[in-house]
C-alpha positions, 0 to 999 in steps of 0.5 A: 054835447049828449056825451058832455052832459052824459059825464057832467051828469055821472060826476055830479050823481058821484059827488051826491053819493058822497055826500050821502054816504058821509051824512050817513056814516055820522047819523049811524055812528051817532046811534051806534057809538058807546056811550062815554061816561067819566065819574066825578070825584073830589078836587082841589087845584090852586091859582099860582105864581111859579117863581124863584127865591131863597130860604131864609133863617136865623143861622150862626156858622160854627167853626174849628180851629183844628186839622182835622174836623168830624161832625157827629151831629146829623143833618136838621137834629136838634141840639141843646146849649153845650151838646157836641156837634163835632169832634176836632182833631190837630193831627190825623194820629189823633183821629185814628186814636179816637177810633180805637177808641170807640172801637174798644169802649164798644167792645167794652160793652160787648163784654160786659153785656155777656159777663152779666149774663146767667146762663140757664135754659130759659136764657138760651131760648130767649136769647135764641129768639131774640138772636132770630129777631135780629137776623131776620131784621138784618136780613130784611135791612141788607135787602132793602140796603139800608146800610144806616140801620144794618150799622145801628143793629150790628152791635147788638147782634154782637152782644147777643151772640157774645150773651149766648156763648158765654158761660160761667166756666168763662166768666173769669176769662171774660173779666180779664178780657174786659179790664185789659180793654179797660186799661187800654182805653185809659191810656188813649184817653189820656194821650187825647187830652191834648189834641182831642176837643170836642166842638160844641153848640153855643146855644139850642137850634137845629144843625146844618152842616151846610154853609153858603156864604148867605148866612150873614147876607140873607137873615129875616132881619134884612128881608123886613126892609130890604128893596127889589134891587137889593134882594136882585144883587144880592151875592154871598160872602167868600166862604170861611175855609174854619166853618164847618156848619150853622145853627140855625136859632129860630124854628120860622124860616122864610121864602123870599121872592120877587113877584109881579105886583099884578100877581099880587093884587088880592094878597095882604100880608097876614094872608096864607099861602101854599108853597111847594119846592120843584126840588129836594123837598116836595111837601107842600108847605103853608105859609104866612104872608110876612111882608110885601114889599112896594111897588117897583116898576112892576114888581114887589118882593114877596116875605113868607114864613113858616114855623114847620118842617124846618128839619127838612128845610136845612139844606135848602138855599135858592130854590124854585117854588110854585105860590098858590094864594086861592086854592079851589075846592071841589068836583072835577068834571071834564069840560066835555061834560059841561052843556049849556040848556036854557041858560044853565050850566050843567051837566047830565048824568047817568042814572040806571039807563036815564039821562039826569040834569044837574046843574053846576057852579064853575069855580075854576078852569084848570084847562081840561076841566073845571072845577065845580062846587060841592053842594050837599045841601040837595040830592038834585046837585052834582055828587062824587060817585055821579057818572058824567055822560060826555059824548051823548047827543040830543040828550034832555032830562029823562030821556033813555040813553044805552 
């Protein structure tokens, strides 16, 4: 019995000792651990709905009626009535034609540029300086492989260069050289006439070349009365092999979208909203709330519309969009930070070797933290700059903390 007690006795002053030993491990941890603190900056975050719609516009496809089709209209540029915004060619002969022949109006150009020139010392240093200029962009756009802007400033590159050897013991030779070009230029210009037309823009908008089939089966005018169920079955027309782009004729453009109505209980029409793409385009965008559609069976389709950045909307067809109608603005503060003491939230903060209270406003929880109001109205209150105390303990408003 003496030996049954003597082992009860050692295992039980061996569990004693344990627990001793973990107490004490967390009272000197507690009074030895570095102090962490967080400093409050500005913060904005928004209550959202994730979901996935079409942009919307006012578009009119354009055609040709030709073989072979060259767009020289840029995406999202902006065009008048009658502008070019394509060439149409019946053969590929015609198409090689028209390269030579911006090929030698070029040229062209080029040459006239140097006949004009007077050669003096003074136009050699300039044009030495401006010949320097320009490789040094080159240099700086081929690094960069920009091969758009090598394309723009090579022909200038050229003329300077042409400017910079010519002379006036050549400026006969240079003449010739031009009026030979000239009458070559004639000749292809007068074979185009019947094979060569140039496409133009029936009216002003901004060109797309893009066409989807949605053009005719997706337009505001619908969205303005369309159902739930319709804008669900909603499928695009069979593409036109003879379209070669749209017009797009309207600066507002529209996300259309269909939301669950609980999302959209504080929403009335006229309100705004913050649209953000998850692709292609990452800008977020203010909207207009234009239409909110009935109730139906649980769901409402959501109008919005904007008269911005429609030059880099273009593209864009379905597409997946965060709405945020409340955006919350203020303090982020970590929720580490945030105490309770009397019945008021609050934070302490850090000032020298002092513990300071401050109390806050909770506006929104974004998981990890809050959001908090900015109140300037009192040096008492949570600032930018403040540096939060997070894991002290035993703290309280004065109390002198390492």
């Amino acid at each position: 019995m003496k030996q049954g007690k003597s082992y009860f006795t050692v295992i039980l002053w061996i569990l004693l000792a344990a627990i001793a030993a973990y107490f004490g491990y967390h009272v000197i941890s507690s009074l030895y651990a570095p102090l962490m603190t967080a400093t409050v900056t500005p913060y904005e975050a928004g209550a959202g709905y994730y979901a996935s719609g079409f942009v919307v516009r006012e578009e009119e496809l354009l055609y040709s009626q030709y073989g072979t089709t060259v767009l020289s209209c840029a995406e999202g540029a902006h065009v008048a009535a009658n502008d070019t915004v394509a060439t149409g060619y019946r053969s590929e002969d015609a198409r090689l034609r028209q390269t030579r022949m911006d090929e030698l109006s070029g040229q062209i150009e080029q040459l006239q540029y140097a006949w004009s020139a007077v050669s003096s010392v003074y136009d050699q240093a300039a044009l030495d300086a401006d010949i320097a200029d320009a490789l040094a962009q080159l240099s700086r756009y081929l690094a960069l492989r920009d091969m758009n802007s090598v394309s723009d400033l090579s022909p200038e590159l050229k003329g300077l260069i042409l400017r910079r050897t010519g002379s006036g013991a050549d400026s006969g030779t240079l003449q010739s050289r031009i009026n030979a070009l000239q009458a070559e230029l004639d000749t292809l210009e007068a074979q185009s006439a019947g094979d060569t037309s140039a496409i133009s823009a029936g009216r002003a908008g901004t060109f797309s070349a893009a066409v989807d089939g949605y053009e005719a089966v997706l337009t505001p005018e619908r969205l303005m009365d369309m159902t739930v169920a319709e804008f669900e079955a909603v499928q695009p027309d069979e593409a036109d092999a003879h379209a070669i782009g749209r017009l797009i004729t309207s600066t507002t453009w529209y996300y259309a979208c269909v939301v669950p109505a609980s999302e959209l209980s504080d929403v009335e029409e006229g309100d705004r909203a913050t649209l953000t793409f998850a692709r292609d385009y990452y800008q977020p965008v203010t909207m207009r709330v234009e239409r909110l559609g009935g109730n139906e069976a649980g769901s409402r389709l959501l109008v919005l519309s904007s008269d911005r950045a429609l030059q880099n909307v273009t593209l864009l067809r379905q597409q997946s969009a965060e709405i945020v109608f409340t955006s919350y603005a203020g303090l982020r503060v970590p929720k580490s930070a945030v105490r309770v003491e009397n019945g008021q939230t609050g934070v302490y903060i850090l000032e020298g070797t002092l513990a300071k209270w401050k109390p806050i406003t909770i506006l929104h929880d974004t998981g990890e933290s809050y959001v908090v109001t900015l109140d300037t109205s009192s040096t008492n209150n949570l600032w930018p700059g403040d540096e939060l105390i997070i894991n002290a303990k035993n703290l309280y408003d004065g109390k002198v903390v390492n």
